[in-house]
C-alpha positions, 0 to 999 in steps of 0.5 A, spaced: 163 720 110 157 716 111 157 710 116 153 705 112 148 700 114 151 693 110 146 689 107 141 695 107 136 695 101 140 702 097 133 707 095 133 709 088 138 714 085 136 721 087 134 725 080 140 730 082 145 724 081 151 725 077 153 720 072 158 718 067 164 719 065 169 724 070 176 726 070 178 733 074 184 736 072 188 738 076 194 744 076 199 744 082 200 752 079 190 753 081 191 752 088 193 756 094 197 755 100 192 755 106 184 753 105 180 758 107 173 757 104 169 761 109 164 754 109 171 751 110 176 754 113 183 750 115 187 753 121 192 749 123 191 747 130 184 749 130 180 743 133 172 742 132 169 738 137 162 735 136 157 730 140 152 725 137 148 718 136 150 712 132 143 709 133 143 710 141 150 709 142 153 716 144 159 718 141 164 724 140 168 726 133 174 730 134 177 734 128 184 738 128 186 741 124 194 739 123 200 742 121 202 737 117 201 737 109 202 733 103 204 733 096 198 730 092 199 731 084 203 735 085 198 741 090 200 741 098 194 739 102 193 740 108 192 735 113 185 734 117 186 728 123 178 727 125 177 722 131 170 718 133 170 715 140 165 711 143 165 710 151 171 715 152 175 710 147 177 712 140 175 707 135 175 710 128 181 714 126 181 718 119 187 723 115 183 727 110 187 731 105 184 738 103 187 743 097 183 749 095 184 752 088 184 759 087 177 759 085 176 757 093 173 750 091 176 746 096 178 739 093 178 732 098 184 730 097 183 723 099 184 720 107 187 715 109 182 711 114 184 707 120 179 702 124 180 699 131 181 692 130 184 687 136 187 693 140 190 697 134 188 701 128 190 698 121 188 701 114 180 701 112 179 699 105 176 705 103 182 709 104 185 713 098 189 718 095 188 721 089 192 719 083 192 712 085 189 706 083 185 710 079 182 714 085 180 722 084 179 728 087 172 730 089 170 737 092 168 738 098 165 745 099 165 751 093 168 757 092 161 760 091 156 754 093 149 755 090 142 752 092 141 747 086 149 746 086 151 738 085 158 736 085 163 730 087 167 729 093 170 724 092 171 718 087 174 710 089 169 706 086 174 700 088 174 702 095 166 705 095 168 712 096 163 715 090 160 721 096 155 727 092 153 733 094 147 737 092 146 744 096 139 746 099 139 752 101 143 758 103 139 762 109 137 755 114 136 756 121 141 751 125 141 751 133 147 746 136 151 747 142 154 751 140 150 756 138 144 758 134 145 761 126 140 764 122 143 763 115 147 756 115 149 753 109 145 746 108 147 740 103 145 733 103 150 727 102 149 721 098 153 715 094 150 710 090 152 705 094 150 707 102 142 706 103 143 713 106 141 721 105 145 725 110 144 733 111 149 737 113 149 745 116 155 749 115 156 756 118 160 762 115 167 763 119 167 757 122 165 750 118 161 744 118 156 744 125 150 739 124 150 733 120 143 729 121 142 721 117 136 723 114 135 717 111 138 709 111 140 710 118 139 714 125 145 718 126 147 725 129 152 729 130 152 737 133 158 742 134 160 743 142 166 747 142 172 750 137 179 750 140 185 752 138 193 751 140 
């Protein structure tokens, strides 16, 4: 998700841009009971710790994979806590839903989007949950990702979520602490109303490891440590 810069002019729509109508169908019976997309696999109790810069701000972005679930549209998702914290203090708590189908297309779901406001969390007006209010279900990664690919991940124009993806390339280099990679997956992230382009690397069996605003804004985050319980 993009942190957004408000009252930042917003660039020009990239020509790779998707437009017009989208409706998704969605069938209970084409999905599976586990993600395990190699560029996105989902193993309960798995955690994925990084470290970045908002700005010059250091902060830390914890993502555990729960093992909860949720029925959405009738598909149980898997349920993803992820938690930014800054000077050692969470102020940024999100619930992603992810689905994968039987093709290894895994779908975002929705989230449910929690902020730090005097001393306690309340509900951010970009969650949403697909099938609600309009809001539909994007994909976050596909079964079979190719440079050139575009997709949705998201769609809530109410709420702001309308996140695209385009694939750049399959045999990036990436070195985060870590470790070093030589045949990364690299994408880039864009939504018609955030001013930001925002690249992210993922690495087969393990998942998403760097993620660099490259336009619109200063923010970085690299993967430290993968743990489990």
């Amino acid at each position: 998700m993009f942190a957004g810069s408000a009252g930042a002019a917003r660039p020009p729509a990239p020509r790779w841009a998707l437009h017009g109508r989208y409706s998704p169908a969605i069938h209970p019976s084409d999905f599976v009971a586990t993600v395990g997309n190699r560029y996105f696999p989902l193993e309960p109790g798995t955690a994925f710790h990084y470290t970045g810069l908002l700005g010059k701000t250091p902060q830390r972005d914890d993502m555990v994979v729960t093992n909860r679930t949720k029925q959405i549209l009738g598909v149980r998702c898997t349920v993803v806590r992820d938690t930014v914290s800054e000077h050692g203090e969470p102020f940024e708590r999100t619930f992603d839903w992810y689905a994968q189908d039987k093709h290894g297309n895994v779908w975002y779901m929705g989230e449910d989007s929690l902020e730090l406001q005097h001393g306690r969390f309340v509900r951010a007006d970009d969650s949403w949950q697909s099938g609600v209010n309009g809001a539909k279900p994007g994909i976050i990664m596909r079964g079979n990702p190719e440079p050139g690919d575009v997709y949705r991940q998201e769609y809530y124009p109410p709420g702001g979520a309308l996140d695209q993806t385009r694939v750049l390339s399959q045999g990036a280099t990436v070195k985060v602490p870590y470790g070093s990679f030589k045949r990364s997956l690299l994408t880039v992230e864009w939504s018609p109303v955030e001013p930001q382009l925002e690249q992210k690397s993922y690495v087969a069996g393990i998942g998403e490891v760097a993620e660099h605003v490259t336009q619109g804004g200063h923010e970085r985050f690299q993967l430290v440590s993968v743990t489990s319980s």
